[in-house]
C-alpha positions as CSV (number, residue, x, y, z in Angstrom):
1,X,13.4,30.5,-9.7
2,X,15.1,27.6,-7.8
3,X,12.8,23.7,-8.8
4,X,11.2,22.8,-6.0
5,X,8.5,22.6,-3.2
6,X,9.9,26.1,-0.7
7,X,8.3,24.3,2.4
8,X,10.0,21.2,3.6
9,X,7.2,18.4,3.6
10,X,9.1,15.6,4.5
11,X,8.8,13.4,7.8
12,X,10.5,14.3,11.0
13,X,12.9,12.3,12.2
14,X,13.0,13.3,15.7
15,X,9.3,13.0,16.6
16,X,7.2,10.0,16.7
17,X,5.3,10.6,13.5
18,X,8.5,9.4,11.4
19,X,6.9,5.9,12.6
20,X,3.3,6.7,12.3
21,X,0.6,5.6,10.1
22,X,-1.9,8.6,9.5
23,X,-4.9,8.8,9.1
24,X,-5.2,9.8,5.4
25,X,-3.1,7.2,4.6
26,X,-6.0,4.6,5.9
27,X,-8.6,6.6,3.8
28,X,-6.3,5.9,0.6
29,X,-6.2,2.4,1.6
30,X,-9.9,2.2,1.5
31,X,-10.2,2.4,-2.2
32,X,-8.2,-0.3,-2.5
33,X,-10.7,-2.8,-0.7
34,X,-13.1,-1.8,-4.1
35,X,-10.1,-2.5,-6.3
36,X,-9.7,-6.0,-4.6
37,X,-13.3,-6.6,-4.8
38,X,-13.3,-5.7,-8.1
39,X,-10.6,-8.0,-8.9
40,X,-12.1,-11.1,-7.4
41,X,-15.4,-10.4,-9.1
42,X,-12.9,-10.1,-12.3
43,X,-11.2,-13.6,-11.6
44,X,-14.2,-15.7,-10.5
45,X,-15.7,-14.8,-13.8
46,X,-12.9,-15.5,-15.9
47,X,-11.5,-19.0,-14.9
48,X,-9.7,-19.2,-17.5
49,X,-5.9,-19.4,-18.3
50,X,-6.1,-16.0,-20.2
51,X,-8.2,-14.8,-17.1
52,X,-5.2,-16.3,-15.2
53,X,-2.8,-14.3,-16.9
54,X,-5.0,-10.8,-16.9
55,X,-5.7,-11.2,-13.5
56,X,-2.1,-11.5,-12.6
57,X,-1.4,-8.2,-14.1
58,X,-4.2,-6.7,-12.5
59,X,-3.1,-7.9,-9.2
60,X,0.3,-6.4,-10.0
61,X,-0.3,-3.6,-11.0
62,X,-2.5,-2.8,-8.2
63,X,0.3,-4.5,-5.7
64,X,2.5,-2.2,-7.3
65,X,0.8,0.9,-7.5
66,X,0.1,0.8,-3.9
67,X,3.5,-0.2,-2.4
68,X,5.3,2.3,-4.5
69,X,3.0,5.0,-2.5
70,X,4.1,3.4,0.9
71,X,7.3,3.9,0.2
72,X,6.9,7.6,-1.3
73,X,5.0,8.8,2.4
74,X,7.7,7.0,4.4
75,X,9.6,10.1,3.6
76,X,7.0,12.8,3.2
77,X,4.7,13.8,5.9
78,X,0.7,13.3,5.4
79,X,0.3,15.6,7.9
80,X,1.4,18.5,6.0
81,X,-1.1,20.0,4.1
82,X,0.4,19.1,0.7
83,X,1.0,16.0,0.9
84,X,-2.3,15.3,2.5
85,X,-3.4,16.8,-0.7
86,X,-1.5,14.9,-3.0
87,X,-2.7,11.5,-0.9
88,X,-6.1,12.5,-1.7
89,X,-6.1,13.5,-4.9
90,X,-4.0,9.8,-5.6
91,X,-6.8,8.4,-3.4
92,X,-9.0,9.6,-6.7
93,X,-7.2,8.5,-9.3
94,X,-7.8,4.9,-7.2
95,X,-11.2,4.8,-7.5
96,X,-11.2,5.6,-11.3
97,X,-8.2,2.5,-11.6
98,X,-11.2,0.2,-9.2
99,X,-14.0,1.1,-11.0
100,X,-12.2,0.3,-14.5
101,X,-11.1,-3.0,-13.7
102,X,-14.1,-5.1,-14.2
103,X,-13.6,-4.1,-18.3
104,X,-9.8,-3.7,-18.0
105,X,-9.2,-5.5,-21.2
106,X,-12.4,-3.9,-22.7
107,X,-13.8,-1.1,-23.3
108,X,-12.2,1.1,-20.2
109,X,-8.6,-0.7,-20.9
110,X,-7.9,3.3,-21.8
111,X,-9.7,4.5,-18.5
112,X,-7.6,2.1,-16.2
113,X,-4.1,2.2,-18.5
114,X,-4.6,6.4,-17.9
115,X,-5.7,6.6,-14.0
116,X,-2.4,4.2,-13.7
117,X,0.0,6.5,-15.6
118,X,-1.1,9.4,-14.0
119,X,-0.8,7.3,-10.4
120,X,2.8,6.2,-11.0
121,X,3.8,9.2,-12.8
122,X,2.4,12.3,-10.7
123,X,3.8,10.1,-7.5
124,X,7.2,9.9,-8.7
125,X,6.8,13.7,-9.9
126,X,5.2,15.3,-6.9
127,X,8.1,13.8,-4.4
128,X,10.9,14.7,-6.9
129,X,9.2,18.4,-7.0
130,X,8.8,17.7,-3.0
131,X,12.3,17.2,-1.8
132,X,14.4,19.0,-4.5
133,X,15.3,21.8,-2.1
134,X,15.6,19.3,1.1
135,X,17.3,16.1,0.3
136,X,18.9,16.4,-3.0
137,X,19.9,12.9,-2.6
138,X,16.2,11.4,-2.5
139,X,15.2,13.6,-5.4
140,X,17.6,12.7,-7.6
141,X,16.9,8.9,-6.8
142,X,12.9,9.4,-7.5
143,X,14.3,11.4,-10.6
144,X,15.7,8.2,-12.0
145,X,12.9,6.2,-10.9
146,X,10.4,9.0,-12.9
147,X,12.5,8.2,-16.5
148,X,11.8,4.3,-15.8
149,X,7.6,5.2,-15.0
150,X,7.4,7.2,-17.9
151,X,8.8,4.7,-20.1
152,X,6.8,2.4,-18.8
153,X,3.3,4.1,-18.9
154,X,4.1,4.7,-22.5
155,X,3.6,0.8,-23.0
156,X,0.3,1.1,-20.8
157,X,-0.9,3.9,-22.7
158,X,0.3,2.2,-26.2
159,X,-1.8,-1.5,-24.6
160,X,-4.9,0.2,-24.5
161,X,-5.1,1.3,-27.4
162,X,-4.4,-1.8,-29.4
163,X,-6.1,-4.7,-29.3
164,X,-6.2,-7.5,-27.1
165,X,-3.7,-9.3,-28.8
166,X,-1.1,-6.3,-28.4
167,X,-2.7,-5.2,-25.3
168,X,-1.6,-8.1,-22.7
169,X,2.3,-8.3,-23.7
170,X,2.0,-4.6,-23.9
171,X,1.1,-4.2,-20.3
172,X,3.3,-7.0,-19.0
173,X,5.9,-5.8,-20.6
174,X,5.5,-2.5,-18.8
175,X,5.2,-4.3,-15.1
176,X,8.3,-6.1,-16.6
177,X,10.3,-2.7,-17.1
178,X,9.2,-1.2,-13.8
179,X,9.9,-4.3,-12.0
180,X,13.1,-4.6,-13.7
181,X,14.5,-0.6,-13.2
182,X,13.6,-1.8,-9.6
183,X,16.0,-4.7,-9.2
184,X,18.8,-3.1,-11.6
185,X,18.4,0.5,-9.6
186,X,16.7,2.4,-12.3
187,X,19.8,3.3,-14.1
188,X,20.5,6.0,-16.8
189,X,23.0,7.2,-19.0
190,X,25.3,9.4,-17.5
191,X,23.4,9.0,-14.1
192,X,24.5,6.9,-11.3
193,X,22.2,4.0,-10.7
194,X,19.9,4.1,-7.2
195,X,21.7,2.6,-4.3
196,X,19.2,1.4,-1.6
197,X,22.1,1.4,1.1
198,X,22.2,5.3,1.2
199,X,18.5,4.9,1.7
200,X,16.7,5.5,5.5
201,X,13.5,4.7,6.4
202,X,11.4,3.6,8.6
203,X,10.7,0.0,9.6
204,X,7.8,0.6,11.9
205,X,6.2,2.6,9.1
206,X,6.9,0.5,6.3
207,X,5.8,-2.8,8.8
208,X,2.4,-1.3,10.0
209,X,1.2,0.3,6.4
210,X,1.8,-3.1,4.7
211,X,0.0,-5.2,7.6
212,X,-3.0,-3.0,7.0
213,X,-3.0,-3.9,3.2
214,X,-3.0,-7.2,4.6
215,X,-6.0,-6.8,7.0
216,X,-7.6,-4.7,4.0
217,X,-7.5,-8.0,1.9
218,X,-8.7,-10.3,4.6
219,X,-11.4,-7.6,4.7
220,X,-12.8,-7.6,1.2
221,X,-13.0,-11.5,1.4
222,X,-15.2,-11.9,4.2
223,X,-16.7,-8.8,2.7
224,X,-17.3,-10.5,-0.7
225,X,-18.7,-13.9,1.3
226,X,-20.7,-11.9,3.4
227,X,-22.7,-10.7,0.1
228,X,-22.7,-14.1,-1.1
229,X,-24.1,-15.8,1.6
230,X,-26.9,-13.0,1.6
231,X,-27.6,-13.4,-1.8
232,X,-28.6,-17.4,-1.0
233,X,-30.7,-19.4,0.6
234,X,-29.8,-20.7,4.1
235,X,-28.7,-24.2,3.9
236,X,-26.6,-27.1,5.2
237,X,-24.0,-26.3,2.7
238,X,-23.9,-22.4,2.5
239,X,-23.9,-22.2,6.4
240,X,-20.9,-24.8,5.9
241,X,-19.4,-22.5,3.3
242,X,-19.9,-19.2,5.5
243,X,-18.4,-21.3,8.5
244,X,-14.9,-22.6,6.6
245,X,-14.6,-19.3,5.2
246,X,-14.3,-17.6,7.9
247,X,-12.3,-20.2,9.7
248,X,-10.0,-19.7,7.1
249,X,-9.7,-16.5,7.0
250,X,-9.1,-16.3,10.7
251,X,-6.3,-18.8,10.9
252,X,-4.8,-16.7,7.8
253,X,-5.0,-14.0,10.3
254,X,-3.5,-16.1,12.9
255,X,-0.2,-17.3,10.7
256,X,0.5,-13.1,9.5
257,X,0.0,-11.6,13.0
258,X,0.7,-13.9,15.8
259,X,4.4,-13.7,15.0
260,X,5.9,-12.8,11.9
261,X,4.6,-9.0,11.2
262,X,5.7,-7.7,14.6
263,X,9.6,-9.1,13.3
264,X,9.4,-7.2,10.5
265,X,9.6,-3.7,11.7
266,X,12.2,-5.4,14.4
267,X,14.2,-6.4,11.9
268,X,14.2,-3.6,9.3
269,X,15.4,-1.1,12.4
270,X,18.7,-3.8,13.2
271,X,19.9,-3.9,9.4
272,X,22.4,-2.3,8.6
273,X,20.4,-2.1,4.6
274,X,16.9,-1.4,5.8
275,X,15.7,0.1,2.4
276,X,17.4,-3.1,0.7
277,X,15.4,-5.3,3.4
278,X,12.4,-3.3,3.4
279,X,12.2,-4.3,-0.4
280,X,12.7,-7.8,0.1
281,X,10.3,-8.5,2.2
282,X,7.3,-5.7,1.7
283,X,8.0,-5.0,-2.2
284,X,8.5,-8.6,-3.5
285,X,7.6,-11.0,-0.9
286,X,4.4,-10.0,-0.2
287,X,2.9,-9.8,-3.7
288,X,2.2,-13.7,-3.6
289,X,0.6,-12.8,0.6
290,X,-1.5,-10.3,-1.2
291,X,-2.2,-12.8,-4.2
292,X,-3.4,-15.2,-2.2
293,X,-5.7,-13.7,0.3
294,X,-7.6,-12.0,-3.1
295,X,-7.6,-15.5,-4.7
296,X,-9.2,-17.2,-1.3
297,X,-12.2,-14.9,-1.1
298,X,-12.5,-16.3,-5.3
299,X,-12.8,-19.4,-3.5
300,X,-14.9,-19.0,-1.1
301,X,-17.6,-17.7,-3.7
302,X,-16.9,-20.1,-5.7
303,X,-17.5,-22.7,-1.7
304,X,-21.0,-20.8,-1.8
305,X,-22.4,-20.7,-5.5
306,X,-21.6,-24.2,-6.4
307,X,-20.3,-25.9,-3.2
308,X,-20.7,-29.5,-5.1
309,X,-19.0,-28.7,-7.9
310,X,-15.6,-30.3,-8.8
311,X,-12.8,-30.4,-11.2
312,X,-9.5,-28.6,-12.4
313,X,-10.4,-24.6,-12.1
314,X,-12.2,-25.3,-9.3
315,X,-9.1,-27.5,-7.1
316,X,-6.7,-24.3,-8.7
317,X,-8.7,-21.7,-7.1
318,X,-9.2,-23.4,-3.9
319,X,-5.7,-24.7,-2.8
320,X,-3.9,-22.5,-4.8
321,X,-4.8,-19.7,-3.1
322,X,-3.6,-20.9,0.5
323,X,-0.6,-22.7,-1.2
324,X,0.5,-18.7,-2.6
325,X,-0.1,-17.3,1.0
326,X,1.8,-20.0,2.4
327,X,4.4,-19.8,0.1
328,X,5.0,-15.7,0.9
329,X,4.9,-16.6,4.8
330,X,7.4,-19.3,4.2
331,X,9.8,-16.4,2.2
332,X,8.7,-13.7,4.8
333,X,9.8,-15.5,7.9
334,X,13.2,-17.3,6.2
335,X,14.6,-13.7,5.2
336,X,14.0,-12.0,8.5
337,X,14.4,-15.3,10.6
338,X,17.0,-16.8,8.8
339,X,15.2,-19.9,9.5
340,X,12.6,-21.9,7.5
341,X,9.0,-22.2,9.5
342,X,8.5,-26.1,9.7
343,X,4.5,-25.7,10.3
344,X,4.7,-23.6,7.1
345,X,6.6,-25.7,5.6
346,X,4.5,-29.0,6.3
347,X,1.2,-27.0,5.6
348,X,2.7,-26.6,1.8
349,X,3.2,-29.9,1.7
350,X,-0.2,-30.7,3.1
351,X,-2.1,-28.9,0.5
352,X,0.4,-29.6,-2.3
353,X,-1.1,-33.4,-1.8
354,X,-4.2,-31.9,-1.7
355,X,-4.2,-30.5,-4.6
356,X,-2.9,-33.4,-6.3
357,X,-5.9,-35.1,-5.1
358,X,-8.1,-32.6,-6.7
359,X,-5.9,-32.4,-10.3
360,X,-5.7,-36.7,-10.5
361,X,-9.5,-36.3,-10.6
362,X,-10.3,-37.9,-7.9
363,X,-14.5,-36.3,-7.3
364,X,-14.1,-33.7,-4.5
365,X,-16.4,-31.2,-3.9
366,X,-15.1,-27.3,-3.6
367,X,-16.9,-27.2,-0.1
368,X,-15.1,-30.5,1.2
369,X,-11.7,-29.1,-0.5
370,X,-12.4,-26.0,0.7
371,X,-13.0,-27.8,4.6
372,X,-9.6,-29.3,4.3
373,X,-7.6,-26.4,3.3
374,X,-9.4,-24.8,6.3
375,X,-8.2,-27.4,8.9
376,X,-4.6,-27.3,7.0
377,X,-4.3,-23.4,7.6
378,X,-6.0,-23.6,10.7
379,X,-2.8,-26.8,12.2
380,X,0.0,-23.9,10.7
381,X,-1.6,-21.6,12.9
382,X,-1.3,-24.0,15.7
383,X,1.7,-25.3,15.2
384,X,3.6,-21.7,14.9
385,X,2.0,-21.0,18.1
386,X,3.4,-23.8,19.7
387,X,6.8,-22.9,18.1
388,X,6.4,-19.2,19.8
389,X,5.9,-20.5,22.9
390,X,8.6,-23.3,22.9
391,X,10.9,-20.3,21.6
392,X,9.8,-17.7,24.6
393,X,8.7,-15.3,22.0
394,X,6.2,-12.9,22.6
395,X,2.9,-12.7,20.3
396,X,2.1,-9.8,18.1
397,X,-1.3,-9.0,16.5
């Protein structure tokens, strides 16, 4: 009997659901806004530079976990019946990944290291299974990549079961080797490596899925200072707190979506590597977007628990978390634009001397640091309006 899948499941490229976003593809997103709450809880709790470094794995991981799937339903269709399936049944293996993160390097470090071998792994397996009898090309590619995951979840599997000690250079050592088969193109003896430029896809598709992981993270921080500010008492300084928060998170909604997601897709469709570009921008790029969001809702709990406090964790959390989205904007627009945004760029600079401020210990409150990060993010998204306009360019959002 022939390996594969007998009915072909992948997208059709002659109908408009090769661009479309389904809608099981939004109910797997939706365990990921419990994974990113879980993971802010994790980091405001552990402000630390060992909680530093776990939750930078965590975030990761999850980053990675997630993209990896965008790009595995950019060529099979939800809409058929198994993939639907296999979406869902991932969808589960999410929530056992959420709910484990919280004692991730405790006692369920073998409860998350499992849920995210079996992720990566039964992805990789179920589209290699999927297309071997419809594009022998893509399964042969996802093949490769399925040695490189399996070798990997060995060290995530051999992490959590060691101690802590072994545990954390065990599992960065496994993001490092599927990060690494990524940029080197997963090669293997006697196998020719992955080339991106035979690969098609779709830019709308890829575009649209990673904007809604974006909104998905804006999201689960007003979600996490929503519960905040209901867990306080109304005052001066946690109806300040709720105000800046949002303020910031709108204007971090303004400087993604006014202009530079609608380019993406534009741009992805007009390269002559999409699948190379596509990688750039939505694999890579947008880890330190994603990082930054989660790390802003950190900060605004941290605006509305202690909003007097000051000092060194507390100026890290606050403009480091704008100065990582920032910095992934900055990348985002100058590989699709070719051109460096100067309101971005001044806005970096902006909270780079805030921060200073804040680390020369000079006494600033988080709620007054966290005002004037607000009013920083909130000129960027002014000032890349203005640039629009002055450049006839139409808005997106």
């Amino acid at each position: 009997m022939a390996f594969g899948m007998a009915r072909d499941v992948l997208r059709p490229t002659d109908s408009p659901r090769a661009d479309r976003v389904t809608y099981v593809e939004l109910f797997f997103d939706l365990l990921f806004v419990l994974a990113l709450t879980q993971l802010s809880a994790y980091l405001y709790d552990n402000q630390t530079p060992l909680g530093a470094f776990e939750g930078v794995i965590m975030v990761c991981a999850l980053w990675w976990a997630w993209v990896s799937t965008t790009w595995v339903t950019n060529w099979l269709d939800p809409v058929k019946l198994p993939v639907r399936a296999a979406v869902i049944a991932l969808a589960f293996v999410a929530l056992v990944m959420s709910v484990s993160i919280a004692e991730a390097f405790g006692e369920r470090a073998w409860a998350f290291a499992i849920a995210y071998v079996v992720f990566q792994v039964g992805r990789t397996a179920f589209i290699v299974w999927a297309t071997a009898r419809h594009d022998r090309r893509v399964a042969r590619d996802f093949s490769l990549i399925l040695c490189w995951t399996v070798a990997g979840g060995a060290l995530w599997i051999a992490g959590a079961l060691m101690p802590l000690g072994w545990q954390l250079p065990l599992w960065a050592a496994a993001l490092a080797l599927e990060l690494l088969g990524t940029v080197l193109g997963f090669p293997v003896p006697g196998r020719e490596k992955v080339r991106l430029s035979s690969w098609d896809l779709s830019g709308p598709h890829i575009a649209e899925r990673t904007s809604l992981f974006v909104l998905i993270a804006l999201g689960e921080g007003l979600l996490v200072t929503g519960f905040a500010f209901v867990d306080k008492e109304s005052s001066v300084a946690s109806i300040a707190a709720m105000m800046t928060a949002f303020v910031a998170a709108a204007a971090t909604w303004w400087i993604y979506f006014d202009h530079g997601e609608r380019i993406g897709a534009e741009a992805i469709e007009a390269s002559d590597e999409p699948a190379r570009l596509a990688r750039t921008v939505y694999t890579w790029v947008h880890l330190p977007i994603i990082a930054g969001i989660v790390l802003l809702s950190v900060g605004d709990k941290e605006m509305l628990a202690l909003p007097d406090q000051h000092g060194l964790a507390a100026t890290v959390v606050v403009v480091g978390a704008p100065i990582l989205f920032l910095t992934g904007t900055v990348l985002f627009r100058r590989v699709l634009e070719g051109r460096w945004a100067r309101a971005q760029l001044i806005g970096l600079v902006a909270l780079v001397l805030l921060a200073g401020v804040g680390l020369a210990g000079v006494i600033v409150t988080v709620l007054t640091l966290s005002i004037a990060t607000a009013l920083v993010l909130v000129g960027v998204a002014a000032g890349e309006t203005v640039e629009r306009l002055r450049r006839g360019r139409r808005s997106g959002g």
